[in-house]
C-alpha positions in Angstrom: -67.9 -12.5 -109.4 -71.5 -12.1 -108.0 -72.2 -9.9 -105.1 -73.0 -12.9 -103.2 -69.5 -13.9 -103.6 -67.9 -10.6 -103.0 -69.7 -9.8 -99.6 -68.3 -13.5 -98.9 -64.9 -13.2 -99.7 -65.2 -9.5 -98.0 -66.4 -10.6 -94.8 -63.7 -13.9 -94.9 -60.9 -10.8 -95.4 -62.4 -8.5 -92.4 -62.6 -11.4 -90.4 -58.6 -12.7 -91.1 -57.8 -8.6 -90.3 -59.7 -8.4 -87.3 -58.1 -12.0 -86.1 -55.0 -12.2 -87.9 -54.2 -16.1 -87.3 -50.6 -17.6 -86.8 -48.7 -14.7 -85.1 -46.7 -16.1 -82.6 -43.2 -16.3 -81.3 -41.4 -18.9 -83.1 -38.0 -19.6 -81.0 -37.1 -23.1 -83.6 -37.5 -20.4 -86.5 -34.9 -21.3 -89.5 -36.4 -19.1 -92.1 -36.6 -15.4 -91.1 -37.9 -12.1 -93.2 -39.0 -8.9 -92.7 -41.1 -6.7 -95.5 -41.7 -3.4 -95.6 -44.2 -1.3 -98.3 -43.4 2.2 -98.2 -45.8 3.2 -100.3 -48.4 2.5 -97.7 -46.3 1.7 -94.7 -47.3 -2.1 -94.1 -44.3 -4.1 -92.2 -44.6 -8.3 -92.2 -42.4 -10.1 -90.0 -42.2 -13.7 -91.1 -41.1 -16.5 -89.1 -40.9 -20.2 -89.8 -39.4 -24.0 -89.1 -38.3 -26.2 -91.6 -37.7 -29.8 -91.1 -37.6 -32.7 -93.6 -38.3 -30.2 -96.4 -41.7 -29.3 -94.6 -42.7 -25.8 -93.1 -43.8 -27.0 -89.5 -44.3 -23.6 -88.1 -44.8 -20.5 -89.5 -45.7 -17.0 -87.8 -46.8 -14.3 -90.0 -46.9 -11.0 -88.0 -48.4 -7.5 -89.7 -48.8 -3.9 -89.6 -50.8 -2.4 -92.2 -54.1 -2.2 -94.0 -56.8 -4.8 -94.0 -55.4 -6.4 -97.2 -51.7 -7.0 -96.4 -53.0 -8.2 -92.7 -55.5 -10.5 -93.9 -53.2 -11.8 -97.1 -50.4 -12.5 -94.6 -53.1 -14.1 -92.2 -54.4 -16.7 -95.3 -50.7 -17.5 -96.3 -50.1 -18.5 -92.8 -53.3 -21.1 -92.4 -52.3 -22.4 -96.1 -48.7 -22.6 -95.8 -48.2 -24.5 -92.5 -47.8 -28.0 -93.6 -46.8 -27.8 -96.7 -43.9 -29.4 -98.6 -41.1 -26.7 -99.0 -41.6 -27.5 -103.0 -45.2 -27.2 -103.2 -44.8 -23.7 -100.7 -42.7 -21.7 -103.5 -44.8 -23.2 -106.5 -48.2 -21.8 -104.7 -45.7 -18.4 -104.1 -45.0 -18.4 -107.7 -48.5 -19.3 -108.9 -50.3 -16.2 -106.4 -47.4 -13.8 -107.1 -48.1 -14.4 -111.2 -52.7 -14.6 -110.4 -52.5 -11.2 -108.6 -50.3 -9.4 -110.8 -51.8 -10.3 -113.8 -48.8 -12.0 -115.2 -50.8 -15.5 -116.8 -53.7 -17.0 -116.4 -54.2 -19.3 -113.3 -57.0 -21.9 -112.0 -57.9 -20.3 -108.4 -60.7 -23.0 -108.3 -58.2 -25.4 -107.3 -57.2 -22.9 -104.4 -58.3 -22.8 -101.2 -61.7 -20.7 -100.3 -59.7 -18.5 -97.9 -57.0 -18.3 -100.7 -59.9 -17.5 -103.5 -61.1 -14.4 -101.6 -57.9 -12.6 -102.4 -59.0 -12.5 -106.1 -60.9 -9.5 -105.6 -57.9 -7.7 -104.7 -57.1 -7.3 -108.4 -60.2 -5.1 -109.3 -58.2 -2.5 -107.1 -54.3 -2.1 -109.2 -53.2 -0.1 -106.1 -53.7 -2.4 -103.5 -52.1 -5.2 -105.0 -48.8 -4.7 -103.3 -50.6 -4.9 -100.1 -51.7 -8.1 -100.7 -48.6 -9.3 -102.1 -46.0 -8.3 -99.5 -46.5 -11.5 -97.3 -46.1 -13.7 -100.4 -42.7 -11.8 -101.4 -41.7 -11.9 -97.7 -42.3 -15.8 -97.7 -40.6 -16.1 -101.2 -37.4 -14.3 -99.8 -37.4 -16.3 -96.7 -37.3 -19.6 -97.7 -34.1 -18.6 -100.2 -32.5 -17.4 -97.5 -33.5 -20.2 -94.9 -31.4 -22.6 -93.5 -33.6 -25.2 -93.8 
């Protein structure tokens, strides 16, 4: 990535931790999770509505380092409105791109979504930014939806 790129995606991840967007009570919630990294001590609180196979709502609540507040903040903006389906294949697909597991196309990702990529030059902060991801993931099994 070129530095123009990094201080980009940088500044789009300060400004999704300083304004974390999408935390909000959520009284028609049908999917409900709570993640906790003790390694580090972040907490995510995931709330969201489910009609028609469709996430209508979602609140995505944090406490923790710039990374897991600002992942959690960009799952939020990108998940709300989305087909139930499509909402566990992009889980799948950003659970497998920042763990290494296979090779993905980010390009076809959302900007917001992109500027987590740089998360993987850093092995020990990847759990930050995948906490909200696995929080969603567990959710929607669990929802009744």
């Amino acid at each position: 990535m070129s530095t123009q790129l990094d201080n980009m995606y940088r500044d789009l991840i300060l400004d999704h931790y300083e304004h974390p967007r999408n935390c909000h009570e959520l009284d028609n919630a049908n999917g409900t999770e709570e993640g906790f990294n003790p390694l580090c001590g972040d907490h995510v609180d995931i709330k969201f509505e489910q009609k028609d196979g469709k996430i209508i709502d979602i609140s995505v609540c944090t406490k923790g380092c710039a990374i897991c507040t600002a992942s959690g903040s960009i799952m939020s903006g990108i998940l709300k409105g989305l087909p139930v389906e499509e909402t566990e294949k992009l889980v799948t697909e950003v659970k497998a791109y920042l763990k290494g597991e296979r090779d993905v196309k980010i390009s076809n990702w959302p900007e917001t979504l992109q500027a987590l990529s740089g998360v993987r030059k850093f092995p020990i902060r990847i759990k930050c930014a995948l906490l909200p991801w696995t929080t969603a993931e567990l959710a929607l099994k669990r929802s009744d939806g």
